[in-house]
TORKOL-4160 file (C-alpha; in steps of 0.2 Angstrom, whole numbers, padded with zeros to 4 digits, m for minus):
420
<pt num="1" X="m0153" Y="0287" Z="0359"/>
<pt num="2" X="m0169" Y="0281" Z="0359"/>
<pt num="3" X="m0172" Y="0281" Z="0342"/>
<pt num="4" X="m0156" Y="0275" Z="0338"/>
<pt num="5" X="m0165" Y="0259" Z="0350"/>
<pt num="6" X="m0179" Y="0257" Z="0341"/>
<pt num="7" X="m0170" Y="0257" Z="0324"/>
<pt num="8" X="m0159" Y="0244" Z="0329"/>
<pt num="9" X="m0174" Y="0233" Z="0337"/>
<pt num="10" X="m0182" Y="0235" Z="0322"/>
<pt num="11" X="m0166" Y="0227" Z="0310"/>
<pt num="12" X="m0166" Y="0215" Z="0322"/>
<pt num="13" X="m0182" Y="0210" Z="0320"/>
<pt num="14" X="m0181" Y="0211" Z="0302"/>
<pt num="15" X="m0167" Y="0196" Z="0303"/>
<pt num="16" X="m0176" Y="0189" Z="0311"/>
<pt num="17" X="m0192" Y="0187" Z="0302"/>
<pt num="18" X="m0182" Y="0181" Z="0287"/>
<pt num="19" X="m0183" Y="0159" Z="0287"/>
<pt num="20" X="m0169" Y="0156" Z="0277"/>
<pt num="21" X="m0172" Y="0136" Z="0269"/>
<pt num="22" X="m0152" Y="0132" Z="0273"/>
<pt num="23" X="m0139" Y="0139" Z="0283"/>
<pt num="24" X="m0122" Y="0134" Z="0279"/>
<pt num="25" X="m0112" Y="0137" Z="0291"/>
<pt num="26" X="m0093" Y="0138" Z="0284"/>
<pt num="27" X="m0090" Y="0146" Z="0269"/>
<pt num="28" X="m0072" Y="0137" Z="0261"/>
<pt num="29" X="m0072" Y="0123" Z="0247"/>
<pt num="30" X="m0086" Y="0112" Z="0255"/>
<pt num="31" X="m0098" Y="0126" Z="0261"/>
<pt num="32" X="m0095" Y="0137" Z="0244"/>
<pt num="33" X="m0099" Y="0124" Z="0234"/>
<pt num="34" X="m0112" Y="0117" Z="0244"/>
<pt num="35" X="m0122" Y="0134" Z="0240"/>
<pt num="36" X="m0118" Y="0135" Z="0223"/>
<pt num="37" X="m0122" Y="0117" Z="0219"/>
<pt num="38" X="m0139" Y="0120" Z="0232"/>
<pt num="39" X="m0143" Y="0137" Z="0219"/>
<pt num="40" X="m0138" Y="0130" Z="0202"/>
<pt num="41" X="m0153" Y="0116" Z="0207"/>
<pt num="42" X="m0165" Y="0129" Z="0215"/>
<pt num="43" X="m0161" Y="0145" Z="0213"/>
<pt num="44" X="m0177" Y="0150" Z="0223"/>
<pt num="45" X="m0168" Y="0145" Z="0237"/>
<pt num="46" X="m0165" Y="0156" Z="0252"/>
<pt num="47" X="m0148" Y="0151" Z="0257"/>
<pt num="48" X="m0138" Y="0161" Z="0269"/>
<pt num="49" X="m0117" Y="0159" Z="0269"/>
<pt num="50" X="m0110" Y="0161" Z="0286"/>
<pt num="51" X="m0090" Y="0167" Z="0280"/>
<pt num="52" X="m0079" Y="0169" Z="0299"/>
<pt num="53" X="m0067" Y="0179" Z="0285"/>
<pt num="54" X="m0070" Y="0197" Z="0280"/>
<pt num="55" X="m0078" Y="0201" Z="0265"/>
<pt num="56" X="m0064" Y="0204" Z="0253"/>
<pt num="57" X="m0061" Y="0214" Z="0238"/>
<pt num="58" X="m0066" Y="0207" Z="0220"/>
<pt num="59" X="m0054" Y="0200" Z="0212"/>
<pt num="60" X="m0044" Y="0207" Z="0195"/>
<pt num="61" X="m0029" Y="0200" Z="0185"/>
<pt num="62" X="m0016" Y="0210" Z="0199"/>
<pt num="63" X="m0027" Y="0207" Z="0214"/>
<pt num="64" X="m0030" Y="0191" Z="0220"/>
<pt num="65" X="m0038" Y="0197" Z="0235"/>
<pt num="66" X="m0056" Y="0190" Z="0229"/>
<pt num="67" X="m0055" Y="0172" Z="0233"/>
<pt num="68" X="m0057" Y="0166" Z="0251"/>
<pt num="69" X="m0041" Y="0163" Z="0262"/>
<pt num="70" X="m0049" Y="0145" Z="0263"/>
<pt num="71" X="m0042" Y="0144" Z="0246"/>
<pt num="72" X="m0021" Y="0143" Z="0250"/>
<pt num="73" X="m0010" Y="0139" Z="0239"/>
<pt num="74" X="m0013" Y="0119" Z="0245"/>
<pt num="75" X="m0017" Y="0106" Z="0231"/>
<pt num="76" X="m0030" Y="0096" Z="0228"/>
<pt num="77" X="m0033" Y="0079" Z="0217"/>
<pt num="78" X="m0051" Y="0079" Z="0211"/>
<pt num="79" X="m0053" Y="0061" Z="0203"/>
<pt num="80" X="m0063" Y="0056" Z="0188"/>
<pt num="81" X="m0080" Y="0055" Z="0196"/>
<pt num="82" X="m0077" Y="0075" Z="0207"/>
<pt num="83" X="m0074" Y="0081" Z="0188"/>
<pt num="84" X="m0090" Y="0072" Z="0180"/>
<pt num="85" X="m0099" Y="0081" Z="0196"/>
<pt num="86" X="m0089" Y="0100" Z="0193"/>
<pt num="87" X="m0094" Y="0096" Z="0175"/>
<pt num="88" X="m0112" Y="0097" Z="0179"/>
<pt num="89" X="m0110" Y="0112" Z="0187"/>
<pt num="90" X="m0102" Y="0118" Z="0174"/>
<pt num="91" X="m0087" Y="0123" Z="0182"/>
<pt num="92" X="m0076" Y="0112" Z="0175"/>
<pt num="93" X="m0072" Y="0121" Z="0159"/>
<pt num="94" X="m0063" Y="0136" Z="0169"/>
<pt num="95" X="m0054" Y="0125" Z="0181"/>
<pt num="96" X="m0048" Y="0113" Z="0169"/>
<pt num="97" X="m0039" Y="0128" Z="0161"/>
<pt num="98" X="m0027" Y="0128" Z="0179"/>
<pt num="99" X="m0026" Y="0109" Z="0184"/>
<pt num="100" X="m0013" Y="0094" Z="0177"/>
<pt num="101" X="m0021" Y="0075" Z="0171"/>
<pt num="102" X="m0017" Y="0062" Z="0182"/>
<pt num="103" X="m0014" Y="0047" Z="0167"/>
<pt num="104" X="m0004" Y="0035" Z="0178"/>
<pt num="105" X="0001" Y="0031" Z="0198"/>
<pt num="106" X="0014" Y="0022" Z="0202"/>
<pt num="107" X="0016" Y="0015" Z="0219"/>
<pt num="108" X="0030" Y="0008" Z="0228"/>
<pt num="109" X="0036" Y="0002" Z="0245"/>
<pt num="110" X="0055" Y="0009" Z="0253"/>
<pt num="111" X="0065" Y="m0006" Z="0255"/>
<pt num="112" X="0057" Y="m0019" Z="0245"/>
<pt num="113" X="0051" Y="m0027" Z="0229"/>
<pt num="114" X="0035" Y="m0024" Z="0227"/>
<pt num="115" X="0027" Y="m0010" Z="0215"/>
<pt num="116" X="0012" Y="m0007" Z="0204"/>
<pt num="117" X="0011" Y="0003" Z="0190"/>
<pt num="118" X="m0009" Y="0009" Z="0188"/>
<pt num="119" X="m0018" Y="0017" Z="0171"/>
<pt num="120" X="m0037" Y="0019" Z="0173"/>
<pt num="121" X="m0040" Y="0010" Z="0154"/>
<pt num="122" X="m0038" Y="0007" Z="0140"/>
<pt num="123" X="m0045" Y="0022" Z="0132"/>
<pt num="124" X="m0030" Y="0032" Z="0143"/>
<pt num="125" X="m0045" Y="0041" Z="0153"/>
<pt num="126" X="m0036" Y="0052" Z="0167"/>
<pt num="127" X="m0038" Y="0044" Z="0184"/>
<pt num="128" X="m0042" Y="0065" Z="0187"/>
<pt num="129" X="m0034" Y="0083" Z="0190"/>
<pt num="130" X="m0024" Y="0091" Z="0202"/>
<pt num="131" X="m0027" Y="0109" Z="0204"/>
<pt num="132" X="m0023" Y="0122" Z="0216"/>
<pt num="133" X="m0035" Y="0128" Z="0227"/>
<pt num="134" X="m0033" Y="0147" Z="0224"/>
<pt num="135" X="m0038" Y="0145" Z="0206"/>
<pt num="136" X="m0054" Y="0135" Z="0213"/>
<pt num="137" X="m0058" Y="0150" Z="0224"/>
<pt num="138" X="m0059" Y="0161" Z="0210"/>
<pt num="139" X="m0071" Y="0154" Z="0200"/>
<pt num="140" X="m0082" Y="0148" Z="0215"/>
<pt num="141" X="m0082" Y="0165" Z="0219"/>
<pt num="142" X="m0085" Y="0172" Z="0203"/>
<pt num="143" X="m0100" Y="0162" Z="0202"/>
<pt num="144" X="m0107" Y="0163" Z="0218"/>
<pt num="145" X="m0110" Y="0183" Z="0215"/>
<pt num="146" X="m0122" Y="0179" Z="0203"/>
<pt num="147" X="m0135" Y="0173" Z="0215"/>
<pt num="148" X="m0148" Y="0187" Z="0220"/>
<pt num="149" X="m0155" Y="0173" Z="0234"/>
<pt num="150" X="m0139" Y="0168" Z="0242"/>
<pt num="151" X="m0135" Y="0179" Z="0258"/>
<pt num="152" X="m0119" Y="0182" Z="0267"/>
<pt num="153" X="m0112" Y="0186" Z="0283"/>
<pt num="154" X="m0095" Y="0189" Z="0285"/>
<pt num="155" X="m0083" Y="0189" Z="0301"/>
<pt num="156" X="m0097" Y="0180" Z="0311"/>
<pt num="157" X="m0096" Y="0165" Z="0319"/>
<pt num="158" X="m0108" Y="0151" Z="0327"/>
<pt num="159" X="m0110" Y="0153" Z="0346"/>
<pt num="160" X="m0127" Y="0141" Z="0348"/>
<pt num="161" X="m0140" Y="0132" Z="0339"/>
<pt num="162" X="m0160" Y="0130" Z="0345"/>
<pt num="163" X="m0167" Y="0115" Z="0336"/>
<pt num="164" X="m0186" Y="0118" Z="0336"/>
<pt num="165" X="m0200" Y="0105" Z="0328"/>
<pt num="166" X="m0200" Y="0114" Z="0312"/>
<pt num="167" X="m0184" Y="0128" Z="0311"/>
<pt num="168" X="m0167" Y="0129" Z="0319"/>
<pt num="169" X="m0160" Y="0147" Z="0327"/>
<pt num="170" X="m0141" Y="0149" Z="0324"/>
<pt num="171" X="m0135" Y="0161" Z="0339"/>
<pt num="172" X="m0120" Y="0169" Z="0330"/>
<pt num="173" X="m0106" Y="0180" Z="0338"/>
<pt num="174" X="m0111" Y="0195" Z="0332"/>
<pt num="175" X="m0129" Y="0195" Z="0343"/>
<pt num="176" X="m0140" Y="0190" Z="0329"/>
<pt num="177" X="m0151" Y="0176" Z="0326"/>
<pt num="178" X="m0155" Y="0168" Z="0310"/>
<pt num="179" X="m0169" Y="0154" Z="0308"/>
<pt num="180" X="m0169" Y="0142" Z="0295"/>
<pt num="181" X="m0176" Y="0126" Z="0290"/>
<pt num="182" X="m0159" Y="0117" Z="0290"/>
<pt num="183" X="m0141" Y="0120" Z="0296"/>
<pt num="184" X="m0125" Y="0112" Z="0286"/>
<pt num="185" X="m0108" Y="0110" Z="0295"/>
<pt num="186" X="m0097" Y="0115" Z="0284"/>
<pt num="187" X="m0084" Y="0123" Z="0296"/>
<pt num="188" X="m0069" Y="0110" Z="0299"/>
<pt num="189" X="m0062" Y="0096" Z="0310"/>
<pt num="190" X="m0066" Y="0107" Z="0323"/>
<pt num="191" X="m0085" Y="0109" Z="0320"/>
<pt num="192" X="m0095" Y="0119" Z="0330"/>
<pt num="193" X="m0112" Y="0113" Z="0323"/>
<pt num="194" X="m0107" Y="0095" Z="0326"/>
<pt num="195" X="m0101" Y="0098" Z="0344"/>
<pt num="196" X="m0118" Y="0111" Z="0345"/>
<pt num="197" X="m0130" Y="0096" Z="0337"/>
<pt num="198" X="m0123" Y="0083" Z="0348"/>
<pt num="199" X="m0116" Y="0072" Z="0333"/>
<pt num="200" X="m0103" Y="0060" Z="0340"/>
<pt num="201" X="m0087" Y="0058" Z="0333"/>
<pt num="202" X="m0070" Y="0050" Z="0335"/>
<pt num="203" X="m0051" Y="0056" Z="0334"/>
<pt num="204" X="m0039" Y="0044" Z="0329"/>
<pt num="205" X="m0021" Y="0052" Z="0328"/>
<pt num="206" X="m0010" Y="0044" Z="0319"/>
<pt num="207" X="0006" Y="0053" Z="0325"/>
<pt num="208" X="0014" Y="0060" Z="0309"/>
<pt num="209" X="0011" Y="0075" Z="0300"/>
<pt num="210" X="0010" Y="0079" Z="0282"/>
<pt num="211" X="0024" Y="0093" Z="0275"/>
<pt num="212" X="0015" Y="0100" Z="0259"/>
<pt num="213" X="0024" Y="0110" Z="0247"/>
<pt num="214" X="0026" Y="0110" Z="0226"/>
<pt num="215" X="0044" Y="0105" Z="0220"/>
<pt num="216" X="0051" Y="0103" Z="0205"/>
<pt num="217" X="0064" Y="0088" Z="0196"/>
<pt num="218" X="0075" Y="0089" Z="0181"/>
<pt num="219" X="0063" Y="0079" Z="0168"/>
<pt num="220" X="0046" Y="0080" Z="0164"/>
<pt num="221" X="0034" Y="0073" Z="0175"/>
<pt num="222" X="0022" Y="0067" Z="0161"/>
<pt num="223" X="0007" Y="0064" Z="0171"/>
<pt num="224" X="0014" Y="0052" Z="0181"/>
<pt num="225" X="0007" Y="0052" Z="0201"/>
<pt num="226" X="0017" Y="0044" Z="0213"/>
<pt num="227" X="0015" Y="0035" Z="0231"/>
<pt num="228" X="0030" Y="0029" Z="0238"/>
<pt num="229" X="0026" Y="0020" Z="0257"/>
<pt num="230" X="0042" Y="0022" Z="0270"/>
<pt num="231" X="0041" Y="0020" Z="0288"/>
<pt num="232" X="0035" Y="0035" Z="0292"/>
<pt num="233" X="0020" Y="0037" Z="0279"/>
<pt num="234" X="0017" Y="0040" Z="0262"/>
<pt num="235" X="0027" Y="0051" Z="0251"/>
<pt num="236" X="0014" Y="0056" Z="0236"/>
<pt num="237" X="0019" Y="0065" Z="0221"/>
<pt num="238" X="0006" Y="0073" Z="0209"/>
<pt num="239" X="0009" Y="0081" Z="0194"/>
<pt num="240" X="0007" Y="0099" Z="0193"/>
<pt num="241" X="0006" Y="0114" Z="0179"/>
<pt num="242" X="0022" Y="0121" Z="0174"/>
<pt num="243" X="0030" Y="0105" Z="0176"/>
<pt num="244" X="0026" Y="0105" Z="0195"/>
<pt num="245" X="0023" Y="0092" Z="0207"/>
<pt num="246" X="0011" Y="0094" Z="0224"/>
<pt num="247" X="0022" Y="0087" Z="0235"/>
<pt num="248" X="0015" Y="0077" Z="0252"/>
<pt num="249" X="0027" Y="0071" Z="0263"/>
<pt num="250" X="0023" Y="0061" Z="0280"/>
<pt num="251" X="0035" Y="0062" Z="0293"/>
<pt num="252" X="0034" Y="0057" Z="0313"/>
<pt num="253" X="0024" Y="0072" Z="0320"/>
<pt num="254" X="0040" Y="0075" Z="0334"/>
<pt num="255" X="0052" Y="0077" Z="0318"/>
<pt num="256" X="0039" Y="0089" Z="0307"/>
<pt num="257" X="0046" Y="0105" Z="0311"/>
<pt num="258" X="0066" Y="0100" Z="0308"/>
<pt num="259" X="0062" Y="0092" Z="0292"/>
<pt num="260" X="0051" Y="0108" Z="0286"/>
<pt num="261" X="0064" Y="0120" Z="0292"/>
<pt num="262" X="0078" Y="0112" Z="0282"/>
<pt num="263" X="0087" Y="0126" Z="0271"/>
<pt num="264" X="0081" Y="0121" Z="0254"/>
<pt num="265" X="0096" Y="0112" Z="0246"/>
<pt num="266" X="0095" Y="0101" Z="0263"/>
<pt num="267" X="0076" Y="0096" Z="0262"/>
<pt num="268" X="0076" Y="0091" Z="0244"/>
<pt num="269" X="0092" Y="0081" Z="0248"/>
<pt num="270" X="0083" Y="0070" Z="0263"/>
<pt num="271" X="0068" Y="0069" Z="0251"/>
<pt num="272" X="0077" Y="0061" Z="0238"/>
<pt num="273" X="0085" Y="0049" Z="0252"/>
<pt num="274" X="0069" Y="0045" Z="0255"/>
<pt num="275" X="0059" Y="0044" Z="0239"/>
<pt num="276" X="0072" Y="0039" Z="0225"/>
<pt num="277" X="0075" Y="0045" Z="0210"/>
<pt num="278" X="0059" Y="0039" Z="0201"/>
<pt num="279" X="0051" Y="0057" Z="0198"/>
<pt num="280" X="0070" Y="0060" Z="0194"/>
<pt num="281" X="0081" Y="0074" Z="0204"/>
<pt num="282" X="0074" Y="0085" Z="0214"/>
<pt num="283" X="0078" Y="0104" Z="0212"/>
<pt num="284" X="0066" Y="0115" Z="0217"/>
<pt num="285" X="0056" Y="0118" Z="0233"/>
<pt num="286" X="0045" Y="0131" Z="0237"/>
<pt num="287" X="0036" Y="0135" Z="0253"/>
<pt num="288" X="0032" Y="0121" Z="0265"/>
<pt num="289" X="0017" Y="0119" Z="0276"/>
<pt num="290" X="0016" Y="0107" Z="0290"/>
<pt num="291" X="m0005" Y="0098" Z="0293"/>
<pt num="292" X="m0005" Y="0085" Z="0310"/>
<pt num="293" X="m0014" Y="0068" Z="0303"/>
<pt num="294" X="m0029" Y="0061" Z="0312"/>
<pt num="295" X="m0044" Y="0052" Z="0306"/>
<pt num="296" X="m0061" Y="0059" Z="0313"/>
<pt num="297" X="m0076" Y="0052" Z="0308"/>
<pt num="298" X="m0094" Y="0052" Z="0313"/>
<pt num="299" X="m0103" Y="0037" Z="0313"/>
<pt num="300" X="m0118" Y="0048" Z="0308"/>
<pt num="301" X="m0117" Y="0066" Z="0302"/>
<pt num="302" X="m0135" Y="0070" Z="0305"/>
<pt num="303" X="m0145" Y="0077" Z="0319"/>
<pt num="304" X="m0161" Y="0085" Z="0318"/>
<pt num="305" X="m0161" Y="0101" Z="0307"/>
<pt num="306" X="m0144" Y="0099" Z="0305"/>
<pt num="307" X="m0130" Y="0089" Z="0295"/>
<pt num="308" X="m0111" Y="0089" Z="0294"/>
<pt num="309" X="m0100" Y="0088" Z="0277"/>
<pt num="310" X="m0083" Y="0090" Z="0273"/>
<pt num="311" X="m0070" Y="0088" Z="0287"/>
<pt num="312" X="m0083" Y="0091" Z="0299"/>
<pt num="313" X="m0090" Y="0075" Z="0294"/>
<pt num="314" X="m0074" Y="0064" Z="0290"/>
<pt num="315" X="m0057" Y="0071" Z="0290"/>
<pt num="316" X="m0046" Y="0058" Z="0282"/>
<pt num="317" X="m0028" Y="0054" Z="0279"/>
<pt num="318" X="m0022" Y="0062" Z="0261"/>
<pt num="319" X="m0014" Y="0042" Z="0257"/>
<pt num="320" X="m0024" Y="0041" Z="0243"/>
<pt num="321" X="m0033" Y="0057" Z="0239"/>
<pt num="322" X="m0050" Y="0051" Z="0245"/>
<pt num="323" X="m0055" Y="0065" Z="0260"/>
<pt num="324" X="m0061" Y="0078" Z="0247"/>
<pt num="325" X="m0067" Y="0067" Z="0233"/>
<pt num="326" X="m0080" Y="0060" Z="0244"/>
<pt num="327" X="m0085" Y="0075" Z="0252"/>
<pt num="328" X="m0090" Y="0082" Z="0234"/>
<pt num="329" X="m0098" Y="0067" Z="0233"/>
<pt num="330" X="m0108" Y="0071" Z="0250"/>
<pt num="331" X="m0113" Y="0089" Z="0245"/>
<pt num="332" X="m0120" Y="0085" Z="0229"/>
<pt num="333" X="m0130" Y="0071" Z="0235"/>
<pt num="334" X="m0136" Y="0084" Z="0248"/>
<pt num="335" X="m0139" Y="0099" Z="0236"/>
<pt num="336" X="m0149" Y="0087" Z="0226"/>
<pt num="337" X="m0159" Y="0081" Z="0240"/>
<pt num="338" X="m0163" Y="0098" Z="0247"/>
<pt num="339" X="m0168" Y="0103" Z="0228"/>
<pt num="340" X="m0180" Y="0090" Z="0226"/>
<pt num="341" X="m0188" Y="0090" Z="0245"/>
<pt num="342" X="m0204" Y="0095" Z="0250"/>
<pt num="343" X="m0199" Y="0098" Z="0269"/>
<pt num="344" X="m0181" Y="0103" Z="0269"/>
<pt num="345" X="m0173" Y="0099" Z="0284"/>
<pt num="346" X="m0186" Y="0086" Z="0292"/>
<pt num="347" X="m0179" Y="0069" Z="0297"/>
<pt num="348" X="m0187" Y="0061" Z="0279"/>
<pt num="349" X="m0175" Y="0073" Z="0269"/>
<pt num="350" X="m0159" Y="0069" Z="0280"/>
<pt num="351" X="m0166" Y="0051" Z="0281"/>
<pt num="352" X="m0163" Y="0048" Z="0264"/>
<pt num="353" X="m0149" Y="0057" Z="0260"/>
<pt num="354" X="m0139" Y="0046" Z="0273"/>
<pt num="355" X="m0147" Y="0031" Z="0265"/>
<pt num="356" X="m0138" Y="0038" Z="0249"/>
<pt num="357" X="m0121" Y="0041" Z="0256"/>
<pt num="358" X="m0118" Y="0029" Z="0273"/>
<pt num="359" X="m0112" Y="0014" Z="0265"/>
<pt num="360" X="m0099" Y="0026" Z="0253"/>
<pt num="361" X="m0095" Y="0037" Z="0269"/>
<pt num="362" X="m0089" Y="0021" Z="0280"/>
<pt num="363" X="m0082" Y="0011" Z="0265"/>
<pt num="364" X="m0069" Y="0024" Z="0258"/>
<pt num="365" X="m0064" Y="0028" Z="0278"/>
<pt num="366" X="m0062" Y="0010" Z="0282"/>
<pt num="367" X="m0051" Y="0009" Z="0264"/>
<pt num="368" X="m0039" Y="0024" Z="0267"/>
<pt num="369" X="m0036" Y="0020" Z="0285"/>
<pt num="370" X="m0033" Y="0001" Z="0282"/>
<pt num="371" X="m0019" Y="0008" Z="0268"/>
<pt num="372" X="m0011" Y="0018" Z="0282"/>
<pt num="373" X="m0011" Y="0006" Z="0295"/>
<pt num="374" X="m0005" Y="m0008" Z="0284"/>
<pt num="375" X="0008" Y="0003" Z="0272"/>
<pt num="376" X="0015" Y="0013" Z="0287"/>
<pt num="377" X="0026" Y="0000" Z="0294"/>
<pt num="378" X="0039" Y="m0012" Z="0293"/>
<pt num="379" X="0034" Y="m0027" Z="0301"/>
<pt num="380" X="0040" Y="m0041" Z="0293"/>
<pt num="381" X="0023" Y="m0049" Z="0293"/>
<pt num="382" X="0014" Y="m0036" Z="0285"/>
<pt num="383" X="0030" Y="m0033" Z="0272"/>
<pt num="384" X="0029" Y="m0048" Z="0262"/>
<pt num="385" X="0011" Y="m0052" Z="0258"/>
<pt num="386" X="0009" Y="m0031" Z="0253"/>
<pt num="387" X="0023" Y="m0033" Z="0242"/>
<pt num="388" X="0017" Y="m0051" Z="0234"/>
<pt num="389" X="0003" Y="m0041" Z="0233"/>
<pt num="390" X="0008" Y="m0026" Z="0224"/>
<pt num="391" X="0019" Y="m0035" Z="0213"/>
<pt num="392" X="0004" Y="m0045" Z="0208"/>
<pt num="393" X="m0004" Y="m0030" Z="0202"/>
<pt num="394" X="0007" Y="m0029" Z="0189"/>
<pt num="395" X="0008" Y="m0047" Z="0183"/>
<pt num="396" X="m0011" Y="m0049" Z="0184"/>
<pt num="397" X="m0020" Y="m0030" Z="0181"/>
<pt num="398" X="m0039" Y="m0039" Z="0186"/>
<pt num="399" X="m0034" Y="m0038" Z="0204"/>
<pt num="400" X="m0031" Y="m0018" Z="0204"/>
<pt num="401" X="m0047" Y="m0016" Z="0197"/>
<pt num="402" X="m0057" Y="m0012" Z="0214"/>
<pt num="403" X="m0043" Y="0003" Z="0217"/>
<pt num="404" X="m0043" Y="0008" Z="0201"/>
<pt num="405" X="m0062" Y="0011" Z="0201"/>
<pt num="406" X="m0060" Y="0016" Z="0220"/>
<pt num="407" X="m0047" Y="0029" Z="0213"/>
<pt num="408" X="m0060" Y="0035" Z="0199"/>
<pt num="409" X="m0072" Y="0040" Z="0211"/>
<pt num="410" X="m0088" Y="0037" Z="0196"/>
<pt num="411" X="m0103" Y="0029" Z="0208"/>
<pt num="412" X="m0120" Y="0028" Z="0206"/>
<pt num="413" X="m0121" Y="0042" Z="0221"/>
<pt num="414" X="m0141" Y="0040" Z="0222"/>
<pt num="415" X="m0141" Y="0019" Z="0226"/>
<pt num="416" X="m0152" Y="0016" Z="0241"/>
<pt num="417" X="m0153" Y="m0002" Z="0236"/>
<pt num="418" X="m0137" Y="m0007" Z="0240"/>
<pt num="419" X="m0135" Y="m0003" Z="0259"/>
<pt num="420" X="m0129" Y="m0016" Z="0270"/>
């Protein structure tokens, strides 16, 4: 027994002794590609992964088993600028092969005469893709295993953190402690690091849920997405492979579960009450997945030795497809950051990636919950002047030129100059 002791106090002390230069803590879209954008940069960096999933089996052809359960069978539209940033990681090429071109959105409004017809130029550039996340987990993962420097733990979670001068200690479940120079949130809504690091936050619910599933209508989708404002929310449409669309349905939260439970033949028949027959009819309907809508945001993901991205820094309202898009946008400026500091982790180093990111983070929150709060409704004063403005869209294409560019995603992400 006593050697069996000493063994295990002397494992312990070898974790220890290892000062890793970033713990990620979270290891599904945002933390995965966090490391692999972090190692693609620096590949001398010593990055730990903390993974609350067990370690799973490599994938094949017949086994699907190798990508993280983070990667569902969900949907996700990455715009213009998330491609240019997946291209530089050269990712793009192998995701490409599973994702649809958005070319065109149309948007409409339940009830009244407004409408807008969107194309990002004239060249017929795709505003971006829409891919499932199970083929993004795949290749992320593929990927990620070629790192000899990237650590990681599975089935563990975070239970504390210790911010010291120069390191931070992560406490995890498992009994062990792991030291490193910085920690990333990269574990949800429900962040433990945030809550840990003492980085305030606000929840905004906004009483509907989202009902996601993939359908399918009798006539070709031809790139075409769609967002059709009712009463209760947005219905958005985005074109698929296999002539599929990623269906995301806002209902009142009390009536989620009645609608999701409908028999097949009775859920597309209330969806196409509600949406018309634009996308043309309805016929097929697979799974369907119901997601509570709120807003959180963080007025300022960033503590000492530690910073939030992802939903753990802004979870957002799927409206207009912004939550994920700028969240790429947050871990690439980050990764960059990190690759080029002298002191990762010190107050300089999180100093200036905020200065990168705040007036993008606060700018794309303000705009998708201001389409929300002004589309998700029927008061006669807010009715008229969206519709006169939508319809004016079409008759004078200048003025949607901010959401077009908004929709694009393609900034300069390295702008100090331009903070407010």
């Amino acid at each position: 027994m006593a050697k069996l002791s000493q063994q295990s106090d002397l494992i312990e002390q070898q974790q220890e002794a290892i000062l890793y230069d970033v713990v990620i803590v979270g290891a599904g879209m945002s933390g995965a590609l966090l490391a692999l954008t972090l190692l693609t940069q620096n590949p001398l960096l010593k990055v730990l992964l903390l993974d609350e999933n067990a370690q799973r089996l490599p994938s094949s052809p017949n086994n699907e088993a190798g990508h993280n359960p983070s990667f569902d069978a969900r949907c996700i539209a990455l715009n213009a600028g998330s491609v240019d940033i997946l291209d530089s990681l050269s990712l793009w090429t192998d995701i490409k092969a599973h994702a649809q071109a958005i070319e065109n959105i149309q948007v409409s409004d339940k009830g009244y005469f407004g409408g807008a017809e969107l194309s990002p130029n004239l060249q017929g550039d795709a505003f971006g893709y829409v891919v499932e996340l199970r083929h993004v987990g795949r290749v992320l993962s593929r990927e990620l295993a070629s790192f000899a420097s990237l650590t990681t733990r599975y089935q563990v979670k975070l239970d504390n953190l210790s911010q010291q001068q120069d390191v931070i200690q992560c406490v995890l479940n498992n009994g062990e402690t792991v030291t490193a120079k910085l920690c990333v949130g990269a574990d949800g809504s429900h962040s433990q690091v945030r809550t840990l690091a003492g980085i305030s936050s606000s929840l905004s619910d906004y009483q509907r849920s989202a009902i996601i599933c993939n359908v399918r209508c009798h006539k070709p989708h031809q790139n075409i997405a769609y967002e059709r404002f009712t009463k209760s929310g947005p219905i958005a449409l985005l074109p698929l492979t296999d002539n599929r669309f990623s269906l995301v349905y806002c209902v009142e939260k009390q009536q989620a579960e009645q609608i999701a439970h409908l028999s097949d033949s009775e859920f597309l028949a209330q969806l196409q009450k509600k949406f018309g027959y634009r996308a043309g009819l309805f016929e097929q309907t697979g799974q369907r997945d119901i997601y509570p809508l709120n807003l959180l945001k963080t007025t300022k993901p960033i503590a000492h030795r530690t910073v939030c991205i992802g939903n753990a820094a802004h979870s957002l309202h799927p409206v207009a497809g912004q939550g994920f898009n700028l969240g790429l946008r947050d871990l690439f400026v980050l990764a960059t950051v990190i690759a080029d500091s002298d002191d990762i982790g010190s107050f300089s180093m999180l100093n200036d990636y905020w200065q990168c990111r705040e007036k993008d983070h606060h700018s794309t929150i303000w705009m998708t919950d201001s389409l929300v709060r002004i589309f998700s409704n029927h008061y006669p004063l807010l009715s008229i002047p969206r519709n006169i403005g939508l319809k004016a869209m079409n008759l004078f294409p200048f003025l949607s030129v901010p959401i077009i560019e908004q929709s694009k995603g393609q900034f300069d992400l390295f702008n100090r100059e331009k903070l407010s």
